[in-house]
VOPAGU-2260 file (C-alpha; in pm, 1 decimal, decimal comma):
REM VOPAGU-2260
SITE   aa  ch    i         X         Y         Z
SITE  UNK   A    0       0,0       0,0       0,0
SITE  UNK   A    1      84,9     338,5     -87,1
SITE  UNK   A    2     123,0     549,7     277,6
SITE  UNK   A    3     -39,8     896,4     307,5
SITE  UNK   A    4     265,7    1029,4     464,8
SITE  UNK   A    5     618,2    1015,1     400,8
SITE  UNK   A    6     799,9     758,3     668,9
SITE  UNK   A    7    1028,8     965,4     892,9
SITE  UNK   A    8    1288,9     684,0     805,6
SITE  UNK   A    9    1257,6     795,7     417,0
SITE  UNK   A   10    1287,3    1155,5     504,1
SITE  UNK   A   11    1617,7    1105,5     706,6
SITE  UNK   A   12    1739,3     852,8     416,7
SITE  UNK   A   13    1666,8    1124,2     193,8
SITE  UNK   A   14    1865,4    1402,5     429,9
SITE  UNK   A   15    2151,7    1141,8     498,9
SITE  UNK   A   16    2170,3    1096,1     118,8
SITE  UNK   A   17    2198,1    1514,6     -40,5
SITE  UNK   A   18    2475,9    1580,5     240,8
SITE  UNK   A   19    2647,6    1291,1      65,5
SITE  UNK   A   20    2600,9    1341,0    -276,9
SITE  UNK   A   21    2436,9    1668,6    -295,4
SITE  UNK   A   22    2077,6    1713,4    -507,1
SITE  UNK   A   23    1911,5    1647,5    -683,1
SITE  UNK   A   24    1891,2    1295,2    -667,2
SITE  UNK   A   25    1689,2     945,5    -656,8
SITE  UNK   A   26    1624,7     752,6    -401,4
SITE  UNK   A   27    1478,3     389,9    -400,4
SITE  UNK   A   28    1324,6     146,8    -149,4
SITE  UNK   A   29    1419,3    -199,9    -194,4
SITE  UNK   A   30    1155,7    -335,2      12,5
SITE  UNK   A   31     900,2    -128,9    -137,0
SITE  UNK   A   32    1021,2    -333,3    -467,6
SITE  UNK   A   33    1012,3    -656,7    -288,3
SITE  UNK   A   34     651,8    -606,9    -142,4
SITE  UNK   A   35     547,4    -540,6    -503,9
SITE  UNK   A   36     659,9    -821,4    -629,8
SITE  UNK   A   37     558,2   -1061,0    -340,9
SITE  UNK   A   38     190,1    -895,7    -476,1
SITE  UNK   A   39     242,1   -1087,2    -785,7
SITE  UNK   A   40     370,5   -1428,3    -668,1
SITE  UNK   A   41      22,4   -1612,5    -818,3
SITE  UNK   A   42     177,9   -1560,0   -1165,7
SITE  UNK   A   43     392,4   -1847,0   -1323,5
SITE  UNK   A   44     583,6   -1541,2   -1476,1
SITE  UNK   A   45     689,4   -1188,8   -1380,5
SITE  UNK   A   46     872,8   -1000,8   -1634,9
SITE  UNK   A   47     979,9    -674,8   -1534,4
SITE  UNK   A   48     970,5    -408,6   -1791,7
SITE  UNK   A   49    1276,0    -222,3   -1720,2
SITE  UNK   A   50    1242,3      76,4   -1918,9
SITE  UNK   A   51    1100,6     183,4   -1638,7
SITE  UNK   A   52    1421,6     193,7   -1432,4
SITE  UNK   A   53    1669,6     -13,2   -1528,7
SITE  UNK   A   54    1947,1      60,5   -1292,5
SITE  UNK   A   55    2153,4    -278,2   -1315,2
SITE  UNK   A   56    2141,4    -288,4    -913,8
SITE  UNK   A   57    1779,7    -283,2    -947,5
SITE  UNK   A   58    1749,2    -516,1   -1194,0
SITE  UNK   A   59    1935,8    -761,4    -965,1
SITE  UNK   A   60    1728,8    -728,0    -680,7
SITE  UNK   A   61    1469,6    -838,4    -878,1
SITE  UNK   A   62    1611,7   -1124,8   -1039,6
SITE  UNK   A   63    1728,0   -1213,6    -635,1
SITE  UNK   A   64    1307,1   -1264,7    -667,7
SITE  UNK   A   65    1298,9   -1475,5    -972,1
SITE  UNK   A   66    1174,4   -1165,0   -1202,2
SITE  UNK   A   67    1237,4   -1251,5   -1529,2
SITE  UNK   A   68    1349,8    -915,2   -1739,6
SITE  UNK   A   69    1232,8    -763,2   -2108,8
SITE  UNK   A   70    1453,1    -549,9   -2300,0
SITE  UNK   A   71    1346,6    -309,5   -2601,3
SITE  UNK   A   72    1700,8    -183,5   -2710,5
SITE  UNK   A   73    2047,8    -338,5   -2749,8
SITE  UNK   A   74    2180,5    -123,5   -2415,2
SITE  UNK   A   75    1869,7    -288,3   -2223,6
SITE  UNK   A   76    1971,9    -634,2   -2311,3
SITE  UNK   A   77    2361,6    -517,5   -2225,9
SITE  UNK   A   78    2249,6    -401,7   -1892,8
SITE  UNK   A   79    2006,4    -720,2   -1803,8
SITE  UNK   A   80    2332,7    -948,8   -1871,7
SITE  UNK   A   81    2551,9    -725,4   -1655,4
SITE  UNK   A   82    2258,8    -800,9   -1382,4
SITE  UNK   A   83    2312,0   -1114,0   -1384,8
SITE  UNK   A   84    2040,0   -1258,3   -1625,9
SITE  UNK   A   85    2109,4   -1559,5   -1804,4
SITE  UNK   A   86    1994,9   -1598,5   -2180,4
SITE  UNK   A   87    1979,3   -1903,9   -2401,5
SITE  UNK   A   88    1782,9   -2129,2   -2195,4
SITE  UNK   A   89    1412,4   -2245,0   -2112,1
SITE  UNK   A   90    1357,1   -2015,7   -1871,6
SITE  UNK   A   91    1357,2   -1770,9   -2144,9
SITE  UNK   A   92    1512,0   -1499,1   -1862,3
SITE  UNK   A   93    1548,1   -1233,4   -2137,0
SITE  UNK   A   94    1288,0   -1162,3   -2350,4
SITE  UNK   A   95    1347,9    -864,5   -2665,5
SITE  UNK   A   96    1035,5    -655,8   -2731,8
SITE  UNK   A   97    1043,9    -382,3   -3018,2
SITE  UNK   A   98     842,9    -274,2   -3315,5
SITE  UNK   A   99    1171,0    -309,6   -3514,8
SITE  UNK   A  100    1497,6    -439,1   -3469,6
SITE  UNK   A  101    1822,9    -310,6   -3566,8
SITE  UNK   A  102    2110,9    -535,4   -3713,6
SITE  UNK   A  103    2335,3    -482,5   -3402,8
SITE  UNK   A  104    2027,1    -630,9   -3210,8
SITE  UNK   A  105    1926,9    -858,0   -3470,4
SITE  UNK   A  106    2279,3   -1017,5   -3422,4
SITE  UNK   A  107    2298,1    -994,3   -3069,0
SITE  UNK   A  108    1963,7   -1210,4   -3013,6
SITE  UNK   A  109    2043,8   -1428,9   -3287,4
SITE  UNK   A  110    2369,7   -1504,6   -3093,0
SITE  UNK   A  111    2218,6   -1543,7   -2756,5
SITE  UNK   A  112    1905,1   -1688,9   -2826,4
SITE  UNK   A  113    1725,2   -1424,9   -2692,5
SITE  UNK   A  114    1334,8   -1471,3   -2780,1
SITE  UNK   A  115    1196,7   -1181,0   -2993,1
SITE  UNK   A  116     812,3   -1025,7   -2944,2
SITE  UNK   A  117     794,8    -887,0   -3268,0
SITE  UNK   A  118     611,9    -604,1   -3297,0
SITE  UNK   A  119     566,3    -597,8   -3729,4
SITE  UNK   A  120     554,1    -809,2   -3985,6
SITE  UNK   A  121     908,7    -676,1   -4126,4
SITE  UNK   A  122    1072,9    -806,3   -3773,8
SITE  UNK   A  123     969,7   -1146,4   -3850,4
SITE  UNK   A  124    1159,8   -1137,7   -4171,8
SITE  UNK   A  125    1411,6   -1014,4   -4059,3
SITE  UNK   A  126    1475,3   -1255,2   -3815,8
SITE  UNK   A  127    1385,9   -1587,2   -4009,2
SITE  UNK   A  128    1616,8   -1485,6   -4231,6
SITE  UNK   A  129    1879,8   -1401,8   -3952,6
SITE  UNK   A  130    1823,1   -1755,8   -3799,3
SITE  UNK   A  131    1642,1   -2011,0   -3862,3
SITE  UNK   A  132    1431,8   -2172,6   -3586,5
SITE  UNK   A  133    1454,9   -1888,2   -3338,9
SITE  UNK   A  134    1203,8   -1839,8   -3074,0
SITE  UNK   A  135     982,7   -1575,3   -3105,2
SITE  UNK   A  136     632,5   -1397,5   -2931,3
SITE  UNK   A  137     373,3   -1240,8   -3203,4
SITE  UNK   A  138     259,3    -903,9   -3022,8
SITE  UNK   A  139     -94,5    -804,3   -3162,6
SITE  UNK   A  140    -262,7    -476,5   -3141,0
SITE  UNK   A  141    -645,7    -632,1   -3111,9
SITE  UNK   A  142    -774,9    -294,3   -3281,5
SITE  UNK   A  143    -841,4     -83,3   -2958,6
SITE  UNK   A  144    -640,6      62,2   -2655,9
SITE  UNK   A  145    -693,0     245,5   -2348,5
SITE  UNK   A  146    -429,0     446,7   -2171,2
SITE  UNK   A  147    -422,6     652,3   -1840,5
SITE  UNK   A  148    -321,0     955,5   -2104,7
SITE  UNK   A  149    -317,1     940,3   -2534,1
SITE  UNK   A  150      39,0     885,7   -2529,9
SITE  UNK   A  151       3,7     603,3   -2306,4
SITE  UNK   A  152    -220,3     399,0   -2515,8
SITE  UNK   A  153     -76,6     174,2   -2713,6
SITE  UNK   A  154    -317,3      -2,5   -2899,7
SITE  UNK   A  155    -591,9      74,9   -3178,4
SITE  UNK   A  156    -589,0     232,7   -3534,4
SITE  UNK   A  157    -342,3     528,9   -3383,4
SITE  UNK   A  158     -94,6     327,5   -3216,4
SITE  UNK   A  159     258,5     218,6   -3376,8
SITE  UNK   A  160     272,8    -101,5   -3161,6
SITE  UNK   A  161     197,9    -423,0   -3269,4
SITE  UNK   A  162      66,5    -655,7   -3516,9
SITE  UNK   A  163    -230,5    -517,1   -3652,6
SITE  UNK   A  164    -484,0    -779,9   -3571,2
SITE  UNK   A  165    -578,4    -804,8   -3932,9
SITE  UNK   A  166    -212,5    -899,9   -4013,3
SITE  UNK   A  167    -189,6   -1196,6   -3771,8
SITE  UNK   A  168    -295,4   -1503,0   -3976,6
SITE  UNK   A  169     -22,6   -1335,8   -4284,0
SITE  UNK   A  170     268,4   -1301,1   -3977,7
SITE  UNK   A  171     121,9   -1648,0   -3858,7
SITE  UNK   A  172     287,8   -1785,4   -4205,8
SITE  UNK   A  173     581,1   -1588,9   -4205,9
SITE  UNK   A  174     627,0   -1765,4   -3896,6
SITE  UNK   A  175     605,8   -2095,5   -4045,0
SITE  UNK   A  176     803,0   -1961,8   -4356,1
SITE  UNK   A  177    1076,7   -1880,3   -4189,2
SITE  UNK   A  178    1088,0   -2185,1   -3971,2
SITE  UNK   A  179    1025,6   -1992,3   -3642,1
SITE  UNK   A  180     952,7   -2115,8   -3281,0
SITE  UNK   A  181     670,8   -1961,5   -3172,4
SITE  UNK   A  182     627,7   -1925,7   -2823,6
SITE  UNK   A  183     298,9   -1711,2   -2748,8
SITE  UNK   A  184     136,5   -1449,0   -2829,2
SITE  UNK   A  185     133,0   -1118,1   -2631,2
SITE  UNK   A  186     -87,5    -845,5   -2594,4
SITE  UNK   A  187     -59,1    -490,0   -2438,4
SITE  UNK   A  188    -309,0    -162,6   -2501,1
SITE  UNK   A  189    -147,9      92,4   -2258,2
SITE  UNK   A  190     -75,9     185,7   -1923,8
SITE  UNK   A  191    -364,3     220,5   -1673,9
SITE  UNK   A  192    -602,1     -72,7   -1591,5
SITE  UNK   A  193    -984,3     -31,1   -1686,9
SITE  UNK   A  194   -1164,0    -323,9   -1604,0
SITE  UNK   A  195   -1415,6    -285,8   -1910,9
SITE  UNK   A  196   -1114,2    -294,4   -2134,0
SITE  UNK   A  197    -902,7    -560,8   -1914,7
SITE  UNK   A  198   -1210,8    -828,8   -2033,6
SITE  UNK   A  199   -1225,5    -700,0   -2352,7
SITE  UNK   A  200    -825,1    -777,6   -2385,4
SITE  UNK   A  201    -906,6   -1135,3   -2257,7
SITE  UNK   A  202   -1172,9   -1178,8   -2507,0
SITE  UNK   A  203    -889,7   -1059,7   -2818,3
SITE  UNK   A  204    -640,1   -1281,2   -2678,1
SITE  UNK   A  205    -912,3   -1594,2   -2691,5
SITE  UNK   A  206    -959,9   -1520,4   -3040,8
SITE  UNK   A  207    -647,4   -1484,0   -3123,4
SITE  UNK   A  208    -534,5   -1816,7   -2983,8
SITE  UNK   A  209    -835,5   -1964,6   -3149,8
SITE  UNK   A  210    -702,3   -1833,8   -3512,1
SITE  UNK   A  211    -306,8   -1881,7   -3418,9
SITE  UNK   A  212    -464,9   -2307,7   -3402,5
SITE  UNK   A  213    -119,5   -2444,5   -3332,4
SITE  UNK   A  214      70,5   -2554,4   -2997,7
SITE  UNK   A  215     197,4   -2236,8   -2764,0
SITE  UNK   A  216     350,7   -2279,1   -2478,9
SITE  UNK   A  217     293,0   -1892,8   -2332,1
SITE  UNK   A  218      35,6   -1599,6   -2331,6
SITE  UNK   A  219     127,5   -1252,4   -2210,5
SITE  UNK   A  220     -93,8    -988,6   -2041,1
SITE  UNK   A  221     124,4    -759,7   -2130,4
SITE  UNK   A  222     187,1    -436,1   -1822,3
SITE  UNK   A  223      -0,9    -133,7   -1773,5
SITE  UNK   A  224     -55,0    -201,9   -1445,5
SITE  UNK   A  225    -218,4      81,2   -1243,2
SITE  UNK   A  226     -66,7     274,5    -945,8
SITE  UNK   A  227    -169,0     520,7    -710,3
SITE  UNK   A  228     -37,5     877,1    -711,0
SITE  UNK   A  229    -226,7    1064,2    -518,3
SITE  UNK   A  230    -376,1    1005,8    -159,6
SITE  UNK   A  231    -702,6     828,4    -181,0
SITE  UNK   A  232    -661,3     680,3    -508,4
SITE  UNK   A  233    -791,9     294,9    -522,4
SITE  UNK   A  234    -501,1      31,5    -523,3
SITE  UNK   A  235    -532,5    -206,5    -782,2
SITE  UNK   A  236    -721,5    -542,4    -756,0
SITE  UNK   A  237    -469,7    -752,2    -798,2
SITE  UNK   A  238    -653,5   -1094,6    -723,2
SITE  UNK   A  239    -966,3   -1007,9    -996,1
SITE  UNK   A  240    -701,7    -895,2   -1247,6
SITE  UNK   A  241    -556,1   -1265,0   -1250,6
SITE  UNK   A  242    -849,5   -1436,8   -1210,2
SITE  UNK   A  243    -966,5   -1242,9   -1505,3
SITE  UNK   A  244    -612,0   -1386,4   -1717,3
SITE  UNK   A  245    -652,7   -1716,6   -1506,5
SITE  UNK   A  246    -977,1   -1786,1   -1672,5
SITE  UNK   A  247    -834,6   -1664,6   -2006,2
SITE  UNK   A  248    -556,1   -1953,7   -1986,4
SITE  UNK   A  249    -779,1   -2192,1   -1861,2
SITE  UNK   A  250   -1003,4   -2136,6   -2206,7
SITE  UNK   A  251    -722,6   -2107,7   -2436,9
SITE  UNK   A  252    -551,0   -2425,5   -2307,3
SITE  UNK   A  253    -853,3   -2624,4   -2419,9
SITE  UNK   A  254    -803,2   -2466,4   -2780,3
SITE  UNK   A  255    -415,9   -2564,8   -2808,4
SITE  UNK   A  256    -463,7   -2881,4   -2599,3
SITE  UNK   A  257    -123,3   -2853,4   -2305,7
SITE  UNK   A  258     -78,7   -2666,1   -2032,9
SITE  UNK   A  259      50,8   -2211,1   -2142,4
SITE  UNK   A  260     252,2   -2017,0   -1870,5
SITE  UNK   A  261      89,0   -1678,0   -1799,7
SITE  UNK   A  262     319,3   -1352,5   -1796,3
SITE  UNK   A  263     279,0   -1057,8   -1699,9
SITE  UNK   A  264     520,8    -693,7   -1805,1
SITE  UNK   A  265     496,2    -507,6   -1493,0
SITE  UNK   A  266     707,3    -166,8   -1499,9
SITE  UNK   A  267     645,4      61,9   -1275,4
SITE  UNK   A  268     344,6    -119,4   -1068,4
SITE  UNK   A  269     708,8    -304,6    -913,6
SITE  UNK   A  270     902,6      19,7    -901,7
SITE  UNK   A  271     675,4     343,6    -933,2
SITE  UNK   A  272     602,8     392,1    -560,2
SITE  UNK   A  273     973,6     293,0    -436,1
SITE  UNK   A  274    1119,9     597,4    -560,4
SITE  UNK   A  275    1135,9    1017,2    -447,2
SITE  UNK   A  276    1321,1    1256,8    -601,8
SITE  UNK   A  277    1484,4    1486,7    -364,8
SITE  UNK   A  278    1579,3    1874,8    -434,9
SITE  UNK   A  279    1648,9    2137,9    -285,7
SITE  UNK   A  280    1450,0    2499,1    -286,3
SITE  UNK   A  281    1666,2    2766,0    -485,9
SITE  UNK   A  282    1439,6    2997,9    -481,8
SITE  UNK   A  283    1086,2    3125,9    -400,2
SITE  UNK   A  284     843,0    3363,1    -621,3
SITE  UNK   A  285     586,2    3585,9    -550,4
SITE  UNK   A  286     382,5    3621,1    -892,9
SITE  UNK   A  287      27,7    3827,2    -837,7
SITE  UNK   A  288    -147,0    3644,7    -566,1
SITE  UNK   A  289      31,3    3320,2    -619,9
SITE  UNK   A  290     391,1    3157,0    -527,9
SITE  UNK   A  291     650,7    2998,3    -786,1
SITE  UNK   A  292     886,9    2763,9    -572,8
SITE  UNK   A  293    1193,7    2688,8    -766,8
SITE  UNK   A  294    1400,4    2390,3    -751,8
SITE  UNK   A  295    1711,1    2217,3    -877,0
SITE  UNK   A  296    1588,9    1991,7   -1041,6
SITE  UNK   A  297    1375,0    2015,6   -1381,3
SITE  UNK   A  298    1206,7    1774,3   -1614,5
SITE  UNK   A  299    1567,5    1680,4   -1774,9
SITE  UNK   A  300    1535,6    1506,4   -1456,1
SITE  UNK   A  301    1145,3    1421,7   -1426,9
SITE  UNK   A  302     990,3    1456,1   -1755,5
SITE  UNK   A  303     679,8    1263,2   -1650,1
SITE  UNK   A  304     491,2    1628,3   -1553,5
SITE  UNK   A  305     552,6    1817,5   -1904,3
SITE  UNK   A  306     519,6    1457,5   -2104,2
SITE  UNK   A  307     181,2    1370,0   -1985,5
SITE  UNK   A  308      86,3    1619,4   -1749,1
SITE  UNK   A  309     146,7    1363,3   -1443,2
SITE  UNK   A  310     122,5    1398,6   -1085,0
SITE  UNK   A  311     322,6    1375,0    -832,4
SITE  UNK   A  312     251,2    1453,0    -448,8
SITE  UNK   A  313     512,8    1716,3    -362,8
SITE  UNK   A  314     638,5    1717,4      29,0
SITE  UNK   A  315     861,0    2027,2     128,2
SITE  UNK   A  316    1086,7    1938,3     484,8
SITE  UNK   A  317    1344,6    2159,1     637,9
SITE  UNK   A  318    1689,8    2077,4     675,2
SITE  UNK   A  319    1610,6    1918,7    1003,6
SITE  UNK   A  320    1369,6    1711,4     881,7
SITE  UNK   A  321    1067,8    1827,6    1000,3
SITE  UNK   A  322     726,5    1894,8     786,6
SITE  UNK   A  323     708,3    2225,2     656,2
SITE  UNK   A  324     441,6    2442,4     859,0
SITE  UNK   A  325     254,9    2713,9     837,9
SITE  UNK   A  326     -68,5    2866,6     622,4
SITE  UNK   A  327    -152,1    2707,3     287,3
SITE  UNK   A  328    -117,7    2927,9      18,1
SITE  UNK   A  329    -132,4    2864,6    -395,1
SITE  UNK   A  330     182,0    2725,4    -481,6
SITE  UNK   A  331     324,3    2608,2    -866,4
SITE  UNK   A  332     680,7    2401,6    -837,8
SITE  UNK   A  333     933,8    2447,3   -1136,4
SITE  UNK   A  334    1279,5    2404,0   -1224,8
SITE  UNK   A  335    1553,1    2579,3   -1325,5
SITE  UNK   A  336    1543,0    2503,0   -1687,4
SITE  UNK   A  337    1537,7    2777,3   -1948,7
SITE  UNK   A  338    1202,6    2680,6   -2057,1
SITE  UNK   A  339     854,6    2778,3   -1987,6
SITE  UNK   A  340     728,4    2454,9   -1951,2
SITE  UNK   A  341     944,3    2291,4   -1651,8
SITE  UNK   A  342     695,7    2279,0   -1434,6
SITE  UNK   A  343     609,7    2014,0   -1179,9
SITE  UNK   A  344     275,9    2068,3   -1094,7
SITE  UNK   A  345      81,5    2077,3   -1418,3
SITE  UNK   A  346    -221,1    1954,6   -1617,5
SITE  UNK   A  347    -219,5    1738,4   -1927,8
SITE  UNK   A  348    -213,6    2024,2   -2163,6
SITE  UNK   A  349      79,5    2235,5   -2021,8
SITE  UNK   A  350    -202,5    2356,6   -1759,2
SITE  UNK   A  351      -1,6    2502,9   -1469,2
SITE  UNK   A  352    -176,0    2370,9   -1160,7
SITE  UNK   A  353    -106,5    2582,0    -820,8
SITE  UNK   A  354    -154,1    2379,7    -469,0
SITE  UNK   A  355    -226,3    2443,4    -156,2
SITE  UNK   A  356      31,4    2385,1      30,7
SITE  UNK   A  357     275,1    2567,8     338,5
SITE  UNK   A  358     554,0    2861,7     198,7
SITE  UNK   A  359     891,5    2642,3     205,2
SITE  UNK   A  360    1217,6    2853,1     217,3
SITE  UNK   A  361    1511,3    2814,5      43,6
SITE  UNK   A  362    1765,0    2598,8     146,2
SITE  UNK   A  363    1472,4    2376,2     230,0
SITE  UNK   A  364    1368,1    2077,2      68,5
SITE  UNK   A  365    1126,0    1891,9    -172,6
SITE  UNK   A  366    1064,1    1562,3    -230,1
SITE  UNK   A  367     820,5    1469,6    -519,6
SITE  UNK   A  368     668,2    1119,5    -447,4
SITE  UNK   A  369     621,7     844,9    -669,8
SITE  UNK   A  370     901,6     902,3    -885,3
SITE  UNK   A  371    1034,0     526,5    -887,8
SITE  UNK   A  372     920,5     436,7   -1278,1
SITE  UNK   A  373     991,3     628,7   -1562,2
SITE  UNK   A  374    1184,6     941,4   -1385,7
SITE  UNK   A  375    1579,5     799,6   -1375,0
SITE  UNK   A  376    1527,8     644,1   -1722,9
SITE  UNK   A  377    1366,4     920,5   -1890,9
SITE  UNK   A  378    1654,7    1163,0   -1789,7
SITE  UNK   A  379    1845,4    1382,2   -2022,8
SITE  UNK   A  380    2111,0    1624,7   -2062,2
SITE  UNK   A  381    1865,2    1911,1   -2173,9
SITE  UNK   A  382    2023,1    2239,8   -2071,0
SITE  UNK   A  383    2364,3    2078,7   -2036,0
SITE  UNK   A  384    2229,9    1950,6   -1715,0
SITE  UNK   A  385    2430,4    1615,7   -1535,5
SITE  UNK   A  386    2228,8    1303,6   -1468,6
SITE  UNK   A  387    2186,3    1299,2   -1067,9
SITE  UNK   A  388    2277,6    1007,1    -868,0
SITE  UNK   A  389    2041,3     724,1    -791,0
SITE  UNK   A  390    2055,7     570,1    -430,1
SITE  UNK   A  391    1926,2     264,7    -254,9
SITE  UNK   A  392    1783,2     219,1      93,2
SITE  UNK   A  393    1781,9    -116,3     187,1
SITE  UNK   A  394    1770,8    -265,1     540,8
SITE  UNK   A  395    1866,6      95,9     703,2
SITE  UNK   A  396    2150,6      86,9     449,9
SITE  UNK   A  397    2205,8     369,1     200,9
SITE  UNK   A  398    2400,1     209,9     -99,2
SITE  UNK   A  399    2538,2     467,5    -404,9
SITE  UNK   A  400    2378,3     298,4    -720,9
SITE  UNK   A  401    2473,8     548,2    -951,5
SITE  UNK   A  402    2728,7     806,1    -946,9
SITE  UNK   A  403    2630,4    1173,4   -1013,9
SITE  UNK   A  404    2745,6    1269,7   -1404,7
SITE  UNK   A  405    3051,9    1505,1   -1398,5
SITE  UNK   A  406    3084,6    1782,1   -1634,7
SITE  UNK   A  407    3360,0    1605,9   -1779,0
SITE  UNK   A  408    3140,7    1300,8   -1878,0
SITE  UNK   A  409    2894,9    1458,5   -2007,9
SITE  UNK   A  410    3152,5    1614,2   -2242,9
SITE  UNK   A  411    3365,9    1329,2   -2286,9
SITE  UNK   A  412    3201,0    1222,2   -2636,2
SITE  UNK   A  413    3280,2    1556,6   -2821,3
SITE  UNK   A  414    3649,3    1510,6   -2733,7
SITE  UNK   A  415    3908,6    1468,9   -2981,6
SITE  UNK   A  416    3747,7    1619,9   -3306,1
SITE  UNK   A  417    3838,0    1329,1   -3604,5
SITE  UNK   A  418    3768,1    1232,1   -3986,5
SITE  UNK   A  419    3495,6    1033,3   -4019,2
């Protein structure tokens, strides 16, 4: 469960951490991660999605809990074998998801025997002709979606993911053209659970095993799986959401006649929660009737706000520790980016929301909640800004995970000027 308040053991983690390594920076819970996926121990298969944060110390924790791990780019598959993830075997621990594949990945799976969840009809070519026999997922876009925001959604006519359902018998005999081990089939529409659409997913994926009518030995639910992000929001039911796949396997294994492993592509469900990011006030603006609080960190650090207009509970402490008192007054957090829209508190839209909240000063601090999935990974360099460090509390133990990104680093690729 999500708590309404920030632990005071997270708060002094957090302290502990910036006179170490300064701010802004991450901080994780590993037992928050654990919990998670102790939530999901009814499903044969876990398979984390690490784009959303795939810190190669997290990624171990989690295969310390038999997570299995999906990749969708050549570094991804890099950093799951410097986890500690084993490819080439039945267990299938690596599993390479992309609408396309590149012939640096295309050798590298090839090599490994890494299965491929093709997302087109051009990937399965590409690989049948790469090797012969390799194991492969079909995903299928069933023709709808549904996504917590548009650019979440990732199924229907508007979506680039997937095999277009009206493709799938012509990819089916590519498959069988190219000789390919097929595994399962997979289906995803977008992050954010609806219940309405969660049947209507488990009705596409019966009709879809229906028309594959061959042996499988998988089917994915794909992620998406909901999280709370602001106090009061509804936790997810995670025992109807598998009895809703349960049933869905138990009807498609008497179409294909054995027994089909059920995965799931959790992301940030495992992650989202475990993670604040931690800044420190740099300065504070009195515009009209309203305040501007001004941090140092911007969306080249959390891009989540100005992406999809996101939201993320904001808690201001002093350098003590304590809660920041006082009167509630209307209060907008930014950044310090040169650019209008680095803004933390905003609407989908570029809507610049102002809360109610008590006047922090600066030199005090904020720590935006929630920041777990899709913050660290989503960084950039926008502004000429250094990645900030990521840190784990584990056990009362605060553990560097990744270094803060010197100046020198970040300009380290523009060195020495040669020919092509």
């Amino acid at each position: 469960m999500r708590p309404e308040f920030l632990r005071s053991e997270l708060i002094d983690a957090a302290l502990t951490s910036v006179r170490a390594v300064g701010t802004p920076l991450w901080l994780y819970e590993a037992e928050s991660i654990r919990e998670r996926v102790r939530q999901l121990s009814m499903f044969e298969c876990v398979r984390f999605a690490q784009k959303a944060n795939s810190n190669t110390h997290i990624l171990r924790l989690l295969r310390s809990m038999g997570v299995a791990v999906d990749a969708v780019s050549f570094g991804e598959i890099e950093r799951a074998l410097r986890a500690g993830y084993v490819p080439g075997t039945d267990a299938h621990e690596i599993v390479f998801t992309a609408d396309i594949i590149d012939e640096e990945t295309l050798a590298r799976v090839v090599a490994l025997k890494i299965p491929v969840n093709c997302g087109s009809p051009d990937m399965i070519r590409q690989i049948g002709r790469a090797g012969r026999g390799h194991p492969v997922w079909l995903r299928i876009n069933p023709g709808f979606g549904h996504g917590h925001n548009r650019k979440t959604n990732t199924g229907g006519p508007s979506s680039k993911h997937g095999i277009w359902h009206e493709e799938f018998e012509d990819s089916l005999r590519l498959v069988d053209e190219y000789g390919l081990t097929l595994i399962g089939l997979h289906m995803h529409i977008g992050s954010g659970v609806d219940y309405r659409h969660l049947h209507r997913v488990c009705h596409s994926m019966l009709d879809a095993v229906r028309r594959a009518n061959r042996p499988l030995k998988a089917i994915s639910a794909g992620g998406g799986l909901s999280l709370p992000y602001r106090q009061g929001e509804p936790e997810i039911d995670i025992a109807e959401y598998y009895d809703a796949w349960n049933r869905t396997r138990l009807e498609a294994e008497k179409i294909t006649g054995g027994p089909l492993r059920l995965e799931l592509e959790p992301g940030r469900y495992l992650v989202g929660n475990a993670g604040v990011l931690v800044a420190e006030v740099r300065a504070v603006k009195t515009v009209a009737d309203k305040h501007f609080v001004l941090i140092d960190a911007g969306f080249n650090d959390l891009a989540r706000p100005i992406l999809y207009g996101s939201h993320h509970d904001i808690v201001f402490v002093t350098p003590e520790g304590a809660p920041v008192a006082g009167p509630l007054s209307p209060i907008a957090v930014a950044g310090p980016l040169c650019e209008a829209g680095d803004v933390f508190t905003q609407q989908d839209g570029g809507f610049v929301e102002f809360r109610e909240l008590a006047l922090p000063k600066v030199g005090d601090f904020a720590i935006l909640r929630d920041t777990g999935a899709y913050g660290a990974t989503m960084s950039s360099n926008y502004n000429s800004r250094p990645l900030a460090p990521e840190v784990m509390l584990d056990a009362g133990k605060l553990t560097l995970i990744r270094k803060r990104q010197s100046i020198e680093q970040l300009l380290a690729l523009e060195a020495d000027p040669g020919p092509l």
